[in-house]
SEDRENKOL-236768 format. One record per residue: residue number from 0; residue in three letters; x, y, z of N, C-alpha, C, O, CB in turn. Coordinates in Angstrom, 2 decimals, m for minus. Glycine has a CB too. Layout:
N
{NUM,'Ala',{X,Y,Z},{X,Y,Z},{X,Y,Z},{X,Y,Z},{X,Y,Z}} ...
END
This chain:
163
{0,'Unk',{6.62,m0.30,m22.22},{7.23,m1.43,m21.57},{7.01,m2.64,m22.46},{5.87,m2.61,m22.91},{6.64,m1.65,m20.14}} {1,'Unk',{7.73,m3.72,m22.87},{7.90,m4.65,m23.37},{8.16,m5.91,m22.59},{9.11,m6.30,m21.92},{8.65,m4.34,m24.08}} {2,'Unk',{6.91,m6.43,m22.91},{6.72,m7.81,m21.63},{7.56,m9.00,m22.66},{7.28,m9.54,m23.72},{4.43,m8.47,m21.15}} {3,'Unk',{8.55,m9.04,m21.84},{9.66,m10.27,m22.04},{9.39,m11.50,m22.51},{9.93,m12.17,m23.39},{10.24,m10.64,m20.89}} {4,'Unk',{7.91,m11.85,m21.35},{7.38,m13.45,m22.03},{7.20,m13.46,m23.43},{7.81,m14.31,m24.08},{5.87,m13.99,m21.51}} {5,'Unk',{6.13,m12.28,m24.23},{6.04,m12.84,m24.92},{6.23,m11.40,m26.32},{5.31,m11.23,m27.12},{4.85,m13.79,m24.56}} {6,'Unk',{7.37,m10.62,m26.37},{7.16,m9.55,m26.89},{6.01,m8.21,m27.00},{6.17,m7.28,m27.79},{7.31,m10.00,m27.68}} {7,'Unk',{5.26,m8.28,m26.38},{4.24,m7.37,m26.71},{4.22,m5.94,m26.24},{4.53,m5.79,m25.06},{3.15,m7.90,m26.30}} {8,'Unk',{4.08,m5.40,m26.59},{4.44,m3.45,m25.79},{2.97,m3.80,m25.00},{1.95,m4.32,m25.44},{4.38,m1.31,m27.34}} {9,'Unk',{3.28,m3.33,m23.78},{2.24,m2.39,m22.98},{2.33,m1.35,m22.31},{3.36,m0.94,m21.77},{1.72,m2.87,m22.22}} {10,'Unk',{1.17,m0.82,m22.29},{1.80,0.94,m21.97},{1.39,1.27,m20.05},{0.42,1.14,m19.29},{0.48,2.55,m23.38}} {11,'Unk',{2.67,1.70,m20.00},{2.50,1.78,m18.34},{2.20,2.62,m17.44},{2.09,2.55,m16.21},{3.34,1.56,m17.81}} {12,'Unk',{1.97,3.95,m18.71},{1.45,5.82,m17.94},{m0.07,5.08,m17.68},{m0.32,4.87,m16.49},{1.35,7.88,m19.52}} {13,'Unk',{m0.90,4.74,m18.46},{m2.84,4.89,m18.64},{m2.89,3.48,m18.61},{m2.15,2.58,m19.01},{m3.77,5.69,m20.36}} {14,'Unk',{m4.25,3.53,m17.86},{m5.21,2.15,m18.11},{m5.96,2.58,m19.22},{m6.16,3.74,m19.60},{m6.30,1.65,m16.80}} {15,'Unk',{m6.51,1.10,m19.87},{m7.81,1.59,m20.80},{m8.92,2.50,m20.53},{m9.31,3.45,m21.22},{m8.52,0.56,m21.11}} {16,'Unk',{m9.54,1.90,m19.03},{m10.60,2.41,m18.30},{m10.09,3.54,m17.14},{m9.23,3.52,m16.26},{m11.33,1.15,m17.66}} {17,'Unk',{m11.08,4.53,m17.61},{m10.50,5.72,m17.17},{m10.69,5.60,m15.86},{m11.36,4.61,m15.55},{m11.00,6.96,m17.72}} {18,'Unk',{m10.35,6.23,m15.03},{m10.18,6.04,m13.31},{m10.09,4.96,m13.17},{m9.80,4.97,m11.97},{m11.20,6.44,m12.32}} {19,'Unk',{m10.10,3.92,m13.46},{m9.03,2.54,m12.73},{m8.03,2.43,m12.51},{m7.76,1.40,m11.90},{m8.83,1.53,m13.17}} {20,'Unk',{m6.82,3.41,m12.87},{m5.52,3.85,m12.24},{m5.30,4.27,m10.83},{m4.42,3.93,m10.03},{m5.11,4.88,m12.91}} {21,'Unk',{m6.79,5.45,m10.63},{m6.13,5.81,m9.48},{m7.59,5.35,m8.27},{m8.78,5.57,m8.52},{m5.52,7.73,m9.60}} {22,'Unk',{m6.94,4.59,m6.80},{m7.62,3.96,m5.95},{m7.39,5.40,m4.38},{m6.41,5.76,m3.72},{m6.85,2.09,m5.84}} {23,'Unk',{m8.59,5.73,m4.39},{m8.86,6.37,m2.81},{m9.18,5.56,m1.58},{m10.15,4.82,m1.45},{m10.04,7.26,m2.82}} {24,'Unk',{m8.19,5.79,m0.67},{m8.09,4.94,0.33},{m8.02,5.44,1.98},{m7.03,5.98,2.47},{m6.98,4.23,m0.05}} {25,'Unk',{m8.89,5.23,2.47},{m8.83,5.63,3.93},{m9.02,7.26,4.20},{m8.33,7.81,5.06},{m7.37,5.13,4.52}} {26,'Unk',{m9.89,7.92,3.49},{m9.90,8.93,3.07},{m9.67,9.61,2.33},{m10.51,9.75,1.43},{m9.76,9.20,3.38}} {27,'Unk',{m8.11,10.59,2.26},{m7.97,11.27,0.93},{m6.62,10.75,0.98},{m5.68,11.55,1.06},{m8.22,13.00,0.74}} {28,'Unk',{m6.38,9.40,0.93},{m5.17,8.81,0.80},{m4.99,8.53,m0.88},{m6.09,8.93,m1.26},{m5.14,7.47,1.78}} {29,'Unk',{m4.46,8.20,m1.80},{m4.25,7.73,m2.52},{m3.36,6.79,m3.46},{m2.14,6.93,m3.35},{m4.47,8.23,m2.55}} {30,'Unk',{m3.84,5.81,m4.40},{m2.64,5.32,m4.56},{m3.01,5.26,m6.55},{m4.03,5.03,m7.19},{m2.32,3.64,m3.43}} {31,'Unk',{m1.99,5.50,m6.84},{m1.61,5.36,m8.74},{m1.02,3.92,m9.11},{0.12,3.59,m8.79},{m0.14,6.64,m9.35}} {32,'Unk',{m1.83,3.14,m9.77},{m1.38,2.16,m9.99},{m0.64,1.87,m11.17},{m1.48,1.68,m12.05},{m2.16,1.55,m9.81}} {33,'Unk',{0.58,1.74,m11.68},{1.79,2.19,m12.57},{1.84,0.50,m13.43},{1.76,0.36,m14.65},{3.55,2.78,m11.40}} {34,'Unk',{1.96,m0.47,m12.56},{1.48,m1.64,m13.24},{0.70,m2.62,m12.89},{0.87,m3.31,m11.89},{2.25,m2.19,m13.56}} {35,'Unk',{m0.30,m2.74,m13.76},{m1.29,m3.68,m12.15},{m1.31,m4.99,m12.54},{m1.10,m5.28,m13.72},{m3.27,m3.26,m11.77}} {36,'Unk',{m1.58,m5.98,m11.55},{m1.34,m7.50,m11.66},{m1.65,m8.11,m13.43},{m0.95,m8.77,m14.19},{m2.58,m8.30,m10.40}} {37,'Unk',{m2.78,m7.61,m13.55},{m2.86,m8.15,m15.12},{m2.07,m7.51,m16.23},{m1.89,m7.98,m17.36},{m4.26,m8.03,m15.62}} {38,'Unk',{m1.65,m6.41,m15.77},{0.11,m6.27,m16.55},{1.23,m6.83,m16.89},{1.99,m6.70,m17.86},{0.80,m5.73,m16.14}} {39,'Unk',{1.22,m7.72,m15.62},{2.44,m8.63,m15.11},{2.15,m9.90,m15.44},{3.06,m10.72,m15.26},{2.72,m8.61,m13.59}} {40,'Unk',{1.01,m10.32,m15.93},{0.89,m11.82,m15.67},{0.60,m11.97,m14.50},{0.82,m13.16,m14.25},{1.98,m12.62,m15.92}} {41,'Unk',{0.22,m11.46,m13.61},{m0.66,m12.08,m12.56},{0.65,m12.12,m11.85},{0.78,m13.27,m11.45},{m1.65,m13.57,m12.83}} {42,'Unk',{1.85,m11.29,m11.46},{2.97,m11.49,m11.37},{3.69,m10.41,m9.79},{4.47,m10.59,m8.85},{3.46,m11.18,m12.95}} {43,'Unk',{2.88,m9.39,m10.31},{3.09,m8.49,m9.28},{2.38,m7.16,m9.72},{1.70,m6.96,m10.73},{4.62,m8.33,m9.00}} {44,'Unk',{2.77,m6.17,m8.55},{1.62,m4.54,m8.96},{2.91,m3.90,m8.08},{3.56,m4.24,m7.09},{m0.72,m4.25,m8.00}} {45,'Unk',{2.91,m2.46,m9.27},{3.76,m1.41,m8.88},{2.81,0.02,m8.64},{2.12,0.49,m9.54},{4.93,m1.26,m10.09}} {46,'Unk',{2.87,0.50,m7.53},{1.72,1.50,m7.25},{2.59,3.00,m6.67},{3.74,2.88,m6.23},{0.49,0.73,m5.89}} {47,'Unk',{2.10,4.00,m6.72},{2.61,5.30,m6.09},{1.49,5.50,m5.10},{0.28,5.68,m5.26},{2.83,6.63,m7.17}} {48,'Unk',{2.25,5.43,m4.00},{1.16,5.70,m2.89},{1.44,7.54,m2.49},{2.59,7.97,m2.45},{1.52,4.42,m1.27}} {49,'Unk',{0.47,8.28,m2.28},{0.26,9.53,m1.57},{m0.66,9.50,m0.51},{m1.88,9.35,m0.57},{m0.14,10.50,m2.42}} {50,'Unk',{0.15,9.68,0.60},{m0.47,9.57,2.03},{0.01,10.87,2.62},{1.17,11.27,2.61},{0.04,8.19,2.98}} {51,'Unk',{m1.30,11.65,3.26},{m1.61,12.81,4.01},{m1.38,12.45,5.24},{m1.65,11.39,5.80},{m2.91,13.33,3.86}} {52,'Unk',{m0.66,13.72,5.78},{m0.05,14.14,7.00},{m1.21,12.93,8.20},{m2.43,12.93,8.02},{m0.23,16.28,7.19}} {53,'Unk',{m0.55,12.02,9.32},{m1.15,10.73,10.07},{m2.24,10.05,8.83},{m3.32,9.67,9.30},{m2.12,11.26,11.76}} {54,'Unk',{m2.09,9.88,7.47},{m3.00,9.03,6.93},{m2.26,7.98,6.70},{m1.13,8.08,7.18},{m3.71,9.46,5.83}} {55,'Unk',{m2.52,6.83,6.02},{m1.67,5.79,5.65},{m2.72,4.55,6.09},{m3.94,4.58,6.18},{m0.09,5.87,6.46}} {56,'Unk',{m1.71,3.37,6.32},{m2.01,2.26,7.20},{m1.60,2.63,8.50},{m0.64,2.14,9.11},{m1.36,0.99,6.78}} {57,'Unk',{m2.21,3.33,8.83},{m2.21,3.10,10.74},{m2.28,2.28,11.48},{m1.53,2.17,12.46},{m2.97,3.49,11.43}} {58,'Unk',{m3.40,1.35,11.13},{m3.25,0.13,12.43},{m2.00,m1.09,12.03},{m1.74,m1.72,11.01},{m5.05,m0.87,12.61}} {59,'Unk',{m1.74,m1.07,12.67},{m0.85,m2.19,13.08},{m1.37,m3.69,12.45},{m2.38,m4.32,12.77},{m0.83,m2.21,14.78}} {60,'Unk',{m0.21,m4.10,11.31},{m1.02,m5.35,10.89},{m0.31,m6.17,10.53},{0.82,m5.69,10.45},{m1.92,m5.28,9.95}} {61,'Unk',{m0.35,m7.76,10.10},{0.69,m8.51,9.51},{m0.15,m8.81,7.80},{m1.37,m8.87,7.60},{1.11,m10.09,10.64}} {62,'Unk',{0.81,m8.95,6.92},{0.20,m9.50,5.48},{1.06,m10.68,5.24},{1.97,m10.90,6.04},{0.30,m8.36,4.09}} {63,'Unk',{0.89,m11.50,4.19},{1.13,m12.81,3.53},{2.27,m12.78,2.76},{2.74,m13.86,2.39},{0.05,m13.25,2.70}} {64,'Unk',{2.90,m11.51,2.37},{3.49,m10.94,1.14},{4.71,m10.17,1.65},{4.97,m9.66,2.75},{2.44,m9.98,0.31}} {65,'Unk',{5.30,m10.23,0.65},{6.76,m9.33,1.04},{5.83,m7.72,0.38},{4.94,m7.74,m0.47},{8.81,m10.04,m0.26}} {66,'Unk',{6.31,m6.60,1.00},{6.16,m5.47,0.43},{7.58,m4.34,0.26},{8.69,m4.23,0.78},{5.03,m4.94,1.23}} {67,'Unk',{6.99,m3.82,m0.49},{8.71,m3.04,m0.60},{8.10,m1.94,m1.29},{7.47,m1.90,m2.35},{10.27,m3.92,m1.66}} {68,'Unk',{8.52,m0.73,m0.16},{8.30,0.88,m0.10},{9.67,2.03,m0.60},{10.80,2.09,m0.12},{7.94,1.20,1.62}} {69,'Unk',{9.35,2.45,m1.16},{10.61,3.57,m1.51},{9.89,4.40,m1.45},{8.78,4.47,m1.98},{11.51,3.65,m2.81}} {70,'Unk',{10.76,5.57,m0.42},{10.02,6.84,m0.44},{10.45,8.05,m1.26},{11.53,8.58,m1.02},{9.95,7.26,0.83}} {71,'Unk',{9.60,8.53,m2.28},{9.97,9.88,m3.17},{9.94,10.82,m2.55},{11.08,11.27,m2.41},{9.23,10.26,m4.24}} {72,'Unk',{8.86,11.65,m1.87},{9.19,12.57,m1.06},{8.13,12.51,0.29},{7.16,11.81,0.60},{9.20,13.89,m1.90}} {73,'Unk',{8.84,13.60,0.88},{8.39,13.79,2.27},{8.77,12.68,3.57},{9.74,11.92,3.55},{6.88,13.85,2.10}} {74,'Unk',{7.70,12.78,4.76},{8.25,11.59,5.63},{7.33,10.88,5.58},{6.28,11.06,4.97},{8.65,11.74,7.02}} {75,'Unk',{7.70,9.86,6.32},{6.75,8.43,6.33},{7.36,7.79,7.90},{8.51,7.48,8.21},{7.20,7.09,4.63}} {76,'Unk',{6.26,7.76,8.60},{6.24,7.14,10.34},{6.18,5.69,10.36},{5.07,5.22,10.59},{4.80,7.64,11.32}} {77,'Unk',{7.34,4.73,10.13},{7.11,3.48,9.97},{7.23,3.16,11.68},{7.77,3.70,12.65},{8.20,2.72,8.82}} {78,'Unk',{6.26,1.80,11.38},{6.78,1.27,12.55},{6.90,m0.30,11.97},{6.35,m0.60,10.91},{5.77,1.57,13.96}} {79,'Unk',{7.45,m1.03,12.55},{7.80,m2.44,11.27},{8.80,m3.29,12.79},{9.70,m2.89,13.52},{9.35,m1.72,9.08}} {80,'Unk',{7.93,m4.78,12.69},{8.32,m5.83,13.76},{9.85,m6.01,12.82},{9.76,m5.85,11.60},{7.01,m7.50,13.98}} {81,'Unk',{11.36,m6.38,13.48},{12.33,m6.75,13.38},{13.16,m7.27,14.12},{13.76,m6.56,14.93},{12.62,m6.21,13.03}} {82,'Unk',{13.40,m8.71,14.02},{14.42,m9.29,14.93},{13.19,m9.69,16.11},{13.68,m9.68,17.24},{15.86,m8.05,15.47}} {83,'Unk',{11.86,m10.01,16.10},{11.12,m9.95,17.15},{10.79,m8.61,18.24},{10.30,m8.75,19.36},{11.66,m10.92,17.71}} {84,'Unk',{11.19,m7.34,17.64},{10.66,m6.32,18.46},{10.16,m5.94,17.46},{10.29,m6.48,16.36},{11.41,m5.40,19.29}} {85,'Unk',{9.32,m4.66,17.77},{9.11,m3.43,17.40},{9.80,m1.97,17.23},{10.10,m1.23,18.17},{8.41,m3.35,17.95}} {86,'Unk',{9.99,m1.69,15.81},{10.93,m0.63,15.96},{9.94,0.42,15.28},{9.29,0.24,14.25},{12.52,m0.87,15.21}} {87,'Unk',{9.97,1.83,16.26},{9.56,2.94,14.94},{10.17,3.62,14.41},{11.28,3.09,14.48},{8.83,3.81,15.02}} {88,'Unk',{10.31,4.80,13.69},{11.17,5.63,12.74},{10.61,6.40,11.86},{9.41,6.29,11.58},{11.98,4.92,12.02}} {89,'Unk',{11.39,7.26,11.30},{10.60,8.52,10.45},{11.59,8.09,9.22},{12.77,8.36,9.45},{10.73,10.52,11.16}} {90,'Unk',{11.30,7.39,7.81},{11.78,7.47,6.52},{11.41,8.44,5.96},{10.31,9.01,5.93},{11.57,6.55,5.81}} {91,'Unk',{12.69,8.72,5.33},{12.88,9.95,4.45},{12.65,10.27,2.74},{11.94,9.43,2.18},{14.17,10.18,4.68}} {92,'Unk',{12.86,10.71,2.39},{13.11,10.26,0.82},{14.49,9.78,0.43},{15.57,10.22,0.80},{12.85,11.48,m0.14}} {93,'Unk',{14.18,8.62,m0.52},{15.54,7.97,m0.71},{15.65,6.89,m0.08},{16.34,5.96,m0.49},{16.61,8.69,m0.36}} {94,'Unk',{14.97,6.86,1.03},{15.07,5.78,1.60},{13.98,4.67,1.41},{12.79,4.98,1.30},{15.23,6.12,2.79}} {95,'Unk',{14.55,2.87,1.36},{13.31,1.83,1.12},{13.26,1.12,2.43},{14.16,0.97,3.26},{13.52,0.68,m0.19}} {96,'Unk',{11.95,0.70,2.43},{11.57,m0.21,3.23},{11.44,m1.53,2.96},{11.54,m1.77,1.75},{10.66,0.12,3.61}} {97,'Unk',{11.19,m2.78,3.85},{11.20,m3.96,2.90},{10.42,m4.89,4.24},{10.97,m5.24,5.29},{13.07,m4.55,2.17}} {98,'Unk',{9.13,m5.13,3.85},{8.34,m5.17,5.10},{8.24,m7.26,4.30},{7.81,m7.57,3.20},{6.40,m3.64,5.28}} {99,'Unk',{8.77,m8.15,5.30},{8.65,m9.30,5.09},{7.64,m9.96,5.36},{7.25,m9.65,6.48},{9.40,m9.74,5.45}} {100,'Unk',{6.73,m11.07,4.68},{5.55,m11.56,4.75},{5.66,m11.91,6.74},{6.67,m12.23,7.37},{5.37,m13.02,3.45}} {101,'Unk',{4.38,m11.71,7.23},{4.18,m11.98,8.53},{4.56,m11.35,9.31},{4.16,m11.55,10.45},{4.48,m12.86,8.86}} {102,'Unk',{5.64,m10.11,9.00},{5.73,m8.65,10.38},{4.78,m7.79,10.31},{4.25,m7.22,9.36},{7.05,m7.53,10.36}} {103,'Unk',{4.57,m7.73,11.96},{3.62,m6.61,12.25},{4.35,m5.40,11.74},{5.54,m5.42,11.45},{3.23,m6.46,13.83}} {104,'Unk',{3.49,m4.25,11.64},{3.66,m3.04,10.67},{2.71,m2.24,10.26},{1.59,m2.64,9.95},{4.11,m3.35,9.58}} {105,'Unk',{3.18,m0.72,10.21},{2.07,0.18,9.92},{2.71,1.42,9.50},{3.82,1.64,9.97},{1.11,0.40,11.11}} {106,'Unk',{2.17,2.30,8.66},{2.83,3.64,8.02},{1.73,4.84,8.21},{0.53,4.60,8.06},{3.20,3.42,6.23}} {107,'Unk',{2.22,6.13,8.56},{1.84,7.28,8.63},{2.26,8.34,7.80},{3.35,7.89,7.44},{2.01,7.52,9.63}} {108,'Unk',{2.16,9.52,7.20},{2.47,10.64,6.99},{2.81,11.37,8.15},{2.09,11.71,9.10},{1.62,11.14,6.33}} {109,'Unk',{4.17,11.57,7.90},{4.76,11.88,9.26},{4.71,13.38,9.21},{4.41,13.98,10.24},{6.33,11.26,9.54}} {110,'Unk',{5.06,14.29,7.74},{5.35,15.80,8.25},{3.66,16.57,7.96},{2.58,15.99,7.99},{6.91,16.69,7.07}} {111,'Unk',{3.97,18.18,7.68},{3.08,18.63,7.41},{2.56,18.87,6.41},{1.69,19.74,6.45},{3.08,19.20,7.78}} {112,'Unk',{2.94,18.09,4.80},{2.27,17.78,3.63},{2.30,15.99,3.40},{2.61,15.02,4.09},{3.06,18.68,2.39}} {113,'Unk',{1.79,16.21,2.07},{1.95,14.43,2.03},{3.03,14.04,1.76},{3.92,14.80,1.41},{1.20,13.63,1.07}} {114,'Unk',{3.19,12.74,1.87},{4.56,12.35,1.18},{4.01,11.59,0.00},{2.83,11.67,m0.33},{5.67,11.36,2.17}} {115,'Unk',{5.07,10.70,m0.73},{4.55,10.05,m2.00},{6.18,8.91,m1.55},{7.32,9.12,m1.16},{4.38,11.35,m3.93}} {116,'Unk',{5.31,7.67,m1.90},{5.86,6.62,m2.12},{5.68,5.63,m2.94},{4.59,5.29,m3.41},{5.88,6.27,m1.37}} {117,'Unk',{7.01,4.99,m3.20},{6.56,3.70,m4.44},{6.93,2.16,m3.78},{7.88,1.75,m3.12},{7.72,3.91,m6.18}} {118,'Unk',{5.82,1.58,m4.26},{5.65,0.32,m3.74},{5.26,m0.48,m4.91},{4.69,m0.24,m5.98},{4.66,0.26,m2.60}} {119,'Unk',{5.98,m1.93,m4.11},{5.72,m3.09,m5.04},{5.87,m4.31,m4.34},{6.77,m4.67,m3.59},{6.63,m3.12,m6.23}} {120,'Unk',{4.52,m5.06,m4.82},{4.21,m6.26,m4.24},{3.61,m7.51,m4.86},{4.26,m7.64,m5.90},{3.50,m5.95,m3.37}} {121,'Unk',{3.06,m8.13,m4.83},{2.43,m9.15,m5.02},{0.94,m9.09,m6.27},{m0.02,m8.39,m5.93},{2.13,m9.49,m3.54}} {122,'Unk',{0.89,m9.67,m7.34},{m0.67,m8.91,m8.07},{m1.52,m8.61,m7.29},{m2.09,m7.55,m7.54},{m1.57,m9.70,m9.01}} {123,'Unk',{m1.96,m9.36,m6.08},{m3.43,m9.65,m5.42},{m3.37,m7.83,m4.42},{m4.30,m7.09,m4.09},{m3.43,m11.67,m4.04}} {124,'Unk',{m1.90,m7.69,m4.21},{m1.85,m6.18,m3.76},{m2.60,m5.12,m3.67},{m2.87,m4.39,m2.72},{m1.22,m5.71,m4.25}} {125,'Unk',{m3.03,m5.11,m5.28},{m3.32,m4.30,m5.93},{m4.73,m4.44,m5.58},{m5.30,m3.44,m5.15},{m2.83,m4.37,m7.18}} {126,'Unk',{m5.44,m5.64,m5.71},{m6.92,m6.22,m5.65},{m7.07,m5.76,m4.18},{m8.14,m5.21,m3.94},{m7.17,m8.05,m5.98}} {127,'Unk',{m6.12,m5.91,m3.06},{m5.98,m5.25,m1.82},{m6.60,m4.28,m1.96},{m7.82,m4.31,m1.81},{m4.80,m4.95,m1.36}} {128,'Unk',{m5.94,m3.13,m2.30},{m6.36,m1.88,m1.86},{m7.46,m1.47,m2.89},{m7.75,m0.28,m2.73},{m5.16,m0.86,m1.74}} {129,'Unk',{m8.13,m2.05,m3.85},{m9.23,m1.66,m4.31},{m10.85,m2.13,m3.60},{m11.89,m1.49,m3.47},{m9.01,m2.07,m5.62}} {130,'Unk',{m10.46,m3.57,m3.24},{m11.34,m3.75,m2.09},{m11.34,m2.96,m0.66},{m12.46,m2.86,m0.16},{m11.17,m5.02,m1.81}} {131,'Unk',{m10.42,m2.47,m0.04},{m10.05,m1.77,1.13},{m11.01,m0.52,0.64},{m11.97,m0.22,1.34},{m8.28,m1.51,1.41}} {132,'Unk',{m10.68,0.30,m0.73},{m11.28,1.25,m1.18},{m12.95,0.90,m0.96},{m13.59,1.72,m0.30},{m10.75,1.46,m2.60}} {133,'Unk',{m13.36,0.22,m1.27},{m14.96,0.04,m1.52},{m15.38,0.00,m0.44},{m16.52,0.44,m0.38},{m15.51,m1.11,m2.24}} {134,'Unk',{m14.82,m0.46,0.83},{m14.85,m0.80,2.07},{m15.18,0.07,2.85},{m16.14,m0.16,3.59},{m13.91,m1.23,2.42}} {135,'Unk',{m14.59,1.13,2.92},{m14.52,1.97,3.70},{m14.47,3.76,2.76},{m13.82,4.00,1.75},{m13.25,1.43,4.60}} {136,'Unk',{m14.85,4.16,3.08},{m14.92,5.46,1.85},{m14.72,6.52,2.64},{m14.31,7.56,2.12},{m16.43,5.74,0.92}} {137,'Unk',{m14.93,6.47,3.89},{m14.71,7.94,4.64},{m13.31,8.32,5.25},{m12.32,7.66,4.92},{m15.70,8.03,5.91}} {138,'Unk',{m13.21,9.27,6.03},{m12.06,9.63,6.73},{m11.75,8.04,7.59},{m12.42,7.01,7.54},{m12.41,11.14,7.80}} {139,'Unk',{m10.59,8.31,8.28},{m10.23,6.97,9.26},{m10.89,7.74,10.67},{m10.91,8.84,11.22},{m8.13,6.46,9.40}} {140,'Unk',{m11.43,6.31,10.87},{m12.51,6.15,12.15},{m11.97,5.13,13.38},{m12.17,3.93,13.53},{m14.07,5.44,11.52}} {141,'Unk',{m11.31,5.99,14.09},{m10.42,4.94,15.24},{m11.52,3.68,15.40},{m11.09,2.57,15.08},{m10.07,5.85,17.14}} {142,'Unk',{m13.01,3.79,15.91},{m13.56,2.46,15.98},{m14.29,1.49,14.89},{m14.26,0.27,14.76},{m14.37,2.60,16.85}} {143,'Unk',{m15.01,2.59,14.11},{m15.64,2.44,12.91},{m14.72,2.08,11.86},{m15.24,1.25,11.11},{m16.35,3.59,12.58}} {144,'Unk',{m13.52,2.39,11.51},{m13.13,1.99,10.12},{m12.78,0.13,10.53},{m13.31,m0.84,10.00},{m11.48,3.14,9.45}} {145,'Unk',{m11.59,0.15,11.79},{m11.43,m1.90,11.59},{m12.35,m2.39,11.93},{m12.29,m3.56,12.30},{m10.37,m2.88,12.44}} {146,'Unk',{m13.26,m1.88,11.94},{m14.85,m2.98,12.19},{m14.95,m3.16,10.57},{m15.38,m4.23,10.14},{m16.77,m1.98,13.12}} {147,'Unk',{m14.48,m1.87,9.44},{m15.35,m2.00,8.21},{m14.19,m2.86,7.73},{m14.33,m4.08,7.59},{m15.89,m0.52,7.25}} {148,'Unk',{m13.24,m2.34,7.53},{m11.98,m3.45,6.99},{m10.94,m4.36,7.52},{m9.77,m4.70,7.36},{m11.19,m2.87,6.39}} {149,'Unk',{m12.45,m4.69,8.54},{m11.58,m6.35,8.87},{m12.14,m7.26,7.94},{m11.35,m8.20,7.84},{m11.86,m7.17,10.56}} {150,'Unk',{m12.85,m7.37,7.42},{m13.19,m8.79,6.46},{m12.09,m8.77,5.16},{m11.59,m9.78,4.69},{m15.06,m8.74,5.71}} {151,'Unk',{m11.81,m7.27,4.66},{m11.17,m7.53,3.89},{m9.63,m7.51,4.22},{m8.68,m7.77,3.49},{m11.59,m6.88,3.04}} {152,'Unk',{m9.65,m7.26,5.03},{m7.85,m7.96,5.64},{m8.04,m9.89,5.61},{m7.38,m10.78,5.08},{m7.41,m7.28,8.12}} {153,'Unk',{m8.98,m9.88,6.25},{m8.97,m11.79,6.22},{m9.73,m11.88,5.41},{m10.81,m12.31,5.81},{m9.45,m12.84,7.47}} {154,'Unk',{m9.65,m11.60,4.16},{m10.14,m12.33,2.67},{m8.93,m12.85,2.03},{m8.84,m13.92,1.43},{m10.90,m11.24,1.51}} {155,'Unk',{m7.60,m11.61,2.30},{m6.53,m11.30,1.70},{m5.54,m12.29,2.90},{m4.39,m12.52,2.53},{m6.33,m9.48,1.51}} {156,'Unk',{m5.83,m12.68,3.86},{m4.84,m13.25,4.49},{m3.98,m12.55,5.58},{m3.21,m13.23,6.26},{m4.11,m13.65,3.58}} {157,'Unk',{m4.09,m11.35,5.76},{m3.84,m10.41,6.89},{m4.93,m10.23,8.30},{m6.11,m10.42,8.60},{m3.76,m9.06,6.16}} {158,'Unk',{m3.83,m9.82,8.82},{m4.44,m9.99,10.11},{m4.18,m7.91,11.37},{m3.09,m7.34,11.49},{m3.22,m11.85,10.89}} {159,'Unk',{m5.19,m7.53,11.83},{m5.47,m6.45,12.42},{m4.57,m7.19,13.51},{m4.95,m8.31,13.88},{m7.06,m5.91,12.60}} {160,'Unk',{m3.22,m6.54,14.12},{m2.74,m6.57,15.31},{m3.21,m5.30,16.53},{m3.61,m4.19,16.19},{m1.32,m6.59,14.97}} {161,'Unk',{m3.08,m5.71,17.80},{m3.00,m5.07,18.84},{m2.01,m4.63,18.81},{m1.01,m5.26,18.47},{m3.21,m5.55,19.79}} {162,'Unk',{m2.03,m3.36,19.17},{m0.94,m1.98,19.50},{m0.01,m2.56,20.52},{0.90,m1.88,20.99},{m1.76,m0.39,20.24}} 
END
C-alpha cells in the first residue's frame, strides 16, 4: 500500500511485532487488524472480525463513531436503533452495515459456524478492542463481563444500553 500523503510503501498483510495483528475478544472471538490507526495517520483502522456462533458484541450499546461492517461469510444477528426504533435482522454475506455515531446496537454470530466480517472505523477503534481485550479474557459472562468492560466503554465514549 502506498500512503498518498507522503509516498512511502507500507505493508498491509504483517505488523512488525508479531501477534499485534491479531486481538482476542470476548472469548474466542477474534479480530485481524489489516490497517491499524498508526498506518493511517491516526486516520482510521481496517480490521477482519471472526465471531463464533452468539459471540460478538452482544450487549446493546451506543459509540461516538460511525462504524461500517461488511459481511464475508456466514450470518451476523444485527440489531441496530433506526429512524428511532429498534430493528433486528440476520446479515448475510455481501451484505454492509453502517452503524451511525450514537445508535444503539449490537452483533451476534447468528448460524452454526463463525462468520467473518470486515470493518472500518475510526483509529481509536482499533485501541477499542485491544483494551476491551485486556479487560476481559474469558468467555462472555451475562453479569461478570459489563461489570469488567464498562470502564472501557466510557474511556472510549460509549455507553452499555438497557435491552
Amino acid at each position: 500500500m502506498t500512503n498518498a500523503t507522503n509516498g512511502t510503501e507500507a505493508p498491509i498483510t504483517q505488523h512488525s511485532v508479531a501477534g499485534a495483528q491479531v486481538i482476542r475478544f470476548l472469548g474466542n472471538n477474534e479480530i485481524t487488524v489489516l490497517v491499524s490507526g498508526a498506518e493511517s495517520g491516526n486516520s482510521f483502522s481496517v480490521m477482519q472480525l471472526v465471531i463464533q456462533p452468539r459471540g460478538g458484541a452482544t450487549a446493546l450499546h451506543t459509540d461516538r463513531w460511525c462504524e461500517v461492517f461488511h459481511v464475508l461469510d456466514g450470518e451476523v444477528e444485527w440489531t441496530l436503533e433506526r429512524a428511532g426504533r429498534i430493528d433486528t435482522w440476520t446479515a448475510r454475506r455481501g451484505e454492509t452495515v453502517i452503524v451511525p455515531p450514537g445508535a444503539r446496537h449490537r452483533f451476534a454470530g447468528a448460524g452454526t459456524a463463525p462468520c467473518r466480517m470486515l470493518t472500518i472505523g475510526p483509529a481509536e477503534y482499533e485501541s477499542f478492542f485491544r483494551a476491551l481485550a485486556a479487560a476481559w479474557t474469558g468467555p462472555y459472562d451475562r453479569d461478570k463481563t459489563p461489570q469488567a468492560v464498562g470502564p472501557v466503554f466510557a474511556r472510549f465514549g460509549m455507553q452499555l444500553c438497557a435491552a
